[in-house]
N, C-alpha and C positions, 0 to 999 in steps of 0.2 A: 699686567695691566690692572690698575687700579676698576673697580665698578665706581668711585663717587662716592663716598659713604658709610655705608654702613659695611664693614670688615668682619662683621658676628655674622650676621645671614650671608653673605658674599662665603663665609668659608663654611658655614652648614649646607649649603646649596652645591658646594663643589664637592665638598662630602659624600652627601646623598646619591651624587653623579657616579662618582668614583666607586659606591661599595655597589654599585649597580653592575659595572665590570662591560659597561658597553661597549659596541666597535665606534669607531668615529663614523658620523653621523653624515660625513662628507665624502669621505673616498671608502667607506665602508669594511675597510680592514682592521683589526684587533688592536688595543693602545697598549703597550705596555706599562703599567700602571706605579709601577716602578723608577722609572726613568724621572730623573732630578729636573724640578721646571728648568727652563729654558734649552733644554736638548727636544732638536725639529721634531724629534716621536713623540714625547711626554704630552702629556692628558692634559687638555684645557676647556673648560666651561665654553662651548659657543652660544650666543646671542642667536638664534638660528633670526626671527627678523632685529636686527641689530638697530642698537641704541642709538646708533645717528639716523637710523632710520622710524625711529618712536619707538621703537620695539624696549618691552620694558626688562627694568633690571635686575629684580628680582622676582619675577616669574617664573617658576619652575616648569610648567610650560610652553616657555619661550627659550630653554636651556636644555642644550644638547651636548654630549660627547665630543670630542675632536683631537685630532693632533694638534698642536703648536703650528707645524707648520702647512696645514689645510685650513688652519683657521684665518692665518696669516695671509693664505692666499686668496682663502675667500674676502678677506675685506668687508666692508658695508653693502657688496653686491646682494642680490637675493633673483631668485625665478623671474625673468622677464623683462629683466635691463637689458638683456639683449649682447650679457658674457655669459657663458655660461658656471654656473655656479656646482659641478659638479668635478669634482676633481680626481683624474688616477692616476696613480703610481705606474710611474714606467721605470728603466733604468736608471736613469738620469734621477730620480726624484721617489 
């Protein structure tokens, strides 16, 4: 998914994330940093307060670690909507 814009800070910002080597930011377990985008493990940039919800776009600050697919599930939700935004891995997932 596209940020809108600017593709030069959008891929230095994911950079920066990535040589950081963090866990995802959501279900808290290890990314492997490896894994080609679009496979559910691989490492994606989260909006932790997301952009439809003002949350700005290139803030490094506002840009967290994640899975693909935790980021996926977390959606536009954040603390207090009243799902909860905290996600684990079971079996299944």
């Amino acid at each position: 998914m596209s940020w809108g814009g600017n593709g030069n800070a959008e891929r230095k910002l994911k950079a920066r994330l990535r040589a950081e080597g963090r866990p995802c930011h959501i279900c808290g377990m290890p990314i492997d940093y490896s894994l080609p985008p679009g496979d559910p493990w691989s490492f994606e940039a989260d909006h932790v307060n997301p952009r439809a919800r003002g949350g700005a776009s290139y803030d490094y600050g506002n840009l967290d670690a994640a899975h693909r697919i935790c980021n996926q599930r977390k959606g536009a939700h954040v603390p207090g909507d009243g799902r909860p935004t905290e996600i684990r891995r079971t079996r299944l997932f």
